[in-house]
C-alpha positions in Angstrom: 0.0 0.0 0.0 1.2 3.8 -1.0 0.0 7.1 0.4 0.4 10.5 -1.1 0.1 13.0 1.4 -0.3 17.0 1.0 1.7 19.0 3.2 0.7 22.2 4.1 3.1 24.6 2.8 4.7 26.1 6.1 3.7 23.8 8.7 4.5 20.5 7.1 1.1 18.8 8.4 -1.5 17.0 6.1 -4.0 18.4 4.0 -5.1 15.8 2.0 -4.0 12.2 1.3 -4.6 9.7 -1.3 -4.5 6.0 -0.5 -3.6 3.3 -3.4 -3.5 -0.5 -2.5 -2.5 -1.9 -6.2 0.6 -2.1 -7.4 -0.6 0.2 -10.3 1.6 3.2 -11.3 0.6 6.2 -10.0 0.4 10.3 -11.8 0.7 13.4 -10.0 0.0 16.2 -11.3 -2.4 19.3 -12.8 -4.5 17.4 -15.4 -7.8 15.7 -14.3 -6.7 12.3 -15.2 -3.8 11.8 -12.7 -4.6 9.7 -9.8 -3.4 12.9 -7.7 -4.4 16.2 -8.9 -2.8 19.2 -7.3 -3.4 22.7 -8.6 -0.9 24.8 -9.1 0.6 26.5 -11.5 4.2 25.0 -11.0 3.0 21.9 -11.4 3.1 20.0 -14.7 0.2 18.3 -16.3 1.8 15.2 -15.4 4.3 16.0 -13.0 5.4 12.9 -11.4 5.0 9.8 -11.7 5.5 6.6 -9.4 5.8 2.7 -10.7 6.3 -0.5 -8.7 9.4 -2.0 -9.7 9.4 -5.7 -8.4 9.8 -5.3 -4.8 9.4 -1.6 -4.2 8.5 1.8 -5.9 10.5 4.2 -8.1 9.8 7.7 -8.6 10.2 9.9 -12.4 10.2 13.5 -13.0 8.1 14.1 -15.8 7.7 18.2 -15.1 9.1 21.0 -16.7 9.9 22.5 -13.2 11.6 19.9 -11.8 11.0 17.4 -8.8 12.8 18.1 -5.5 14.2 16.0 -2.4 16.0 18.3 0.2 16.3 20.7 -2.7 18.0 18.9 -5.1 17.0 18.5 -8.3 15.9 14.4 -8.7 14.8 12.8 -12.4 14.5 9.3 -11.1 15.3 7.8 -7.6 13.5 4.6 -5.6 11.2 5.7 -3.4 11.5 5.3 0.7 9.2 5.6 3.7 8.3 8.9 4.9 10.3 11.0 2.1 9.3 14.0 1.1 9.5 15.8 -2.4 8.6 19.1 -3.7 7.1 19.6 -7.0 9.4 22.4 -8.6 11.4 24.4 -6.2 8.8 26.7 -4.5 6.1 24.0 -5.6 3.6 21.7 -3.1 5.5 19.4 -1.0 3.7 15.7 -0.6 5.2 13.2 1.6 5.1 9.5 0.3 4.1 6.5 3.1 5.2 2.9 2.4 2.9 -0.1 3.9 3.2 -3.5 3.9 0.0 -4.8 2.2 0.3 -8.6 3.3 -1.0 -8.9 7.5 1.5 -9.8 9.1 0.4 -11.6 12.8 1.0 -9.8 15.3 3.0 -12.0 18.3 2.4 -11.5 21.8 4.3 -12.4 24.4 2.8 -13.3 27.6 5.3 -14.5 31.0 4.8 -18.1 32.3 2.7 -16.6 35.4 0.6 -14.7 32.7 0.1 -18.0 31.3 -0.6 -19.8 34.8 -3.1 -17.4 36.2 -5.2 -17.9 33.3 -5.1 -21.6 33.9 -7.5 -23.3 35.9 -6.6 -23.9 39.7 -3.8 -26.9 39.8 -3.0 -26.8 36.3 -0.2 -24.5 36.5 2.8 -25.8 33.9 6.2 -26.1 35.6 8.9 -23.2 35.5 12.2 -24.4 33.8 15.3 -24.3 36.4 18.5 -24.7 35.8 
């Protein structure tokens, strides 16, 4: 699962997000038939746009103002948790969230005496000793 988050200009919080659980590639940009619009006129019809590749993402800068990380200048770079790229220099900044789509179980550990006091009277299961 991928999220596209809008960040609010000078506080970094969210304004919007956009949720995607396929592994379909995903356009950002001005035109109506990205998967995220954003409008602005710094942005590009199709600004950006992010692919699966195998066992991860990769990002592409498709716009004529450039895509940013840190403020650097990026045309193509694989995509990590929690990064954050502006579109053209003075442009909206969205952040990007990574999520495992597969459940994963989640373990808990309980002590022996957890374990015992949940047991019926007598049936308490012997400690190890060494």
């Amino acid at each position: 699962m991928i999220t596209i988050i809008l960040l609010h200009p000078t506080k970094s919080t969210p304004l919007q997000n956009w949720t995607f659980e396929d592994d379909s590639a995903i356009a950002i940009g001005r035109a109506v038939d990205n998967q995220v619009v954003l409008y602005s006129a710094v942005v590009s019809r199709r600004h950006v746009q992010i692919s699966p590749n195998g066992k991860g993402w990769v990002l592409e800068n498709l716009g004529a103002n450039g895509t940013y990380i840190e403020g650097k200048t990026v045309e193509k770079i694989e995509v990590t948790d929690g990064m954050i790229i502006s579109l053209a220099s003075s442009g909206p900044k969205i952040q990007i969230r990574l999520e495992e789509s597969e459940i994963e179980p989640k373990l808990s550990l309980q002590t022996l005496k957890e374990v015992n006091s949940q047991l019926p009277a007598g049936q308490e299961k012997e400690t190890m000793t060494s």
